[in-house]
N, C-alpha and C positions, 0 to 999 in steps of 0.2 A: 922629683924622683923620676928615673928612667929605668927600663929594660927592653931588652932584646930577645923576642919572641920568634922562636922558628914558627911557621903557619903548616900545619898539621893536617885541618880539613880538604878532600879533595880535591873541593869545589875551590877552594883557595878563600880569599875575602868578597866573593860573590854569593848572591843569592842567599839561602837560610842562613849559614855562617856569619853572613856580613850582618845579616837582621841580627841575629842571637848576642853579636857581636856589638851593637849600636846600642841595642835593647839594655844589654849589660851594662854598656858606660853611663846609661840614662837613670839606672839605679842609685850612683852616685851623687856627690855634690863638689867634687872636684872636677876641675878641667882637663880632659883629656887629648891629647892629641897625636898623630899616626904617621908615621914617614916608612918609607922601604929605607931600610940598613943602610944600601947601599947607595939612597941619594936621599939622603937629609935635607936638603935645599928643598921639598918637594911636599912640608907638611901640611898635613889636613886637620879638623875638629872630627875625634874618634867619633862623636855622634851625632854625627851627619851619613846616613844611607848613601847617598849617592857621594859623598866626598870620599865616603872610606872606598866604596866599589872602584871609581874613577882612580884610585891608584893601581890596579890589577894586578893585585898581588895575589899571586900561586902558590900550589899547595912546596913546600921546603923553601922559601924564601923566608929570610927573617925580616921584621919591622920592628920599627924603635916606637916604643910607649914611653910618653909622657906625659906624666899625671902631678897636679897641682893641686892641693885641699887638704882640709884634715882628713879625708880620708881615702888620699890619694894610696899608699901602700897596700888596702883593701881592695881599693879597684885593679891598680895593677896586678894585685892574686889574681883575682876574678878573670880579667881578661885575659891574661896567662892562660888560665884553665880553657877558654872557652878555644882560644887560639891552638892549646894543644889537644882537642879531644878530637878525636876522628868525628866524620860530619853524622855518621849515620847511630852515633853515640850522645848527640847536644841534648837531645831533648829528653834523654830516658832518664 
């Protein structure tokens, strides 16, 4: 399964966002993994801290989720959500 997630938080996929964000894929048991839209050639393991930062993806770029497992369509919810909530709204 795939989708295509605008990235929401200020901060982009850096700093607490990107944790909330790895933190999240780490609750699963599918494999997930993280490209910018716009260069797919360039994918990472969503839960990897430093693989998801090292793409420097900013706040209104979209990236492609891909997730693999039985409970891949749950994570991809999940991450959706975490991708779209404002940064200073993650934790509340």
């Amino acid at each position: 399964m795939e989708r295509v997630v605008t990235v929401v938080p200020e901060a982009g996929l850096h700093a607490r966002p990107a944790a909330k964000f790895v933190e999240t894929v780490q609750a699963f048991d599918s494999e997930v993994s993280i490209a910018r839209a716009d260069n797919e050639s360039d994918v990472v393991s969503a839960g990897s801290m430093i693989a998801v930062t090292s793409l420097g993806v900013r706040r209104g770029e979209d990236v492609r989720l891909v997730a693999e497992g039985d409970d891949a369509e749950a994570a991809l919810d999940a991450l959706e959500d975490v991708l779209s909530t404002p940064e200073d709204e993650l934790d509340a």
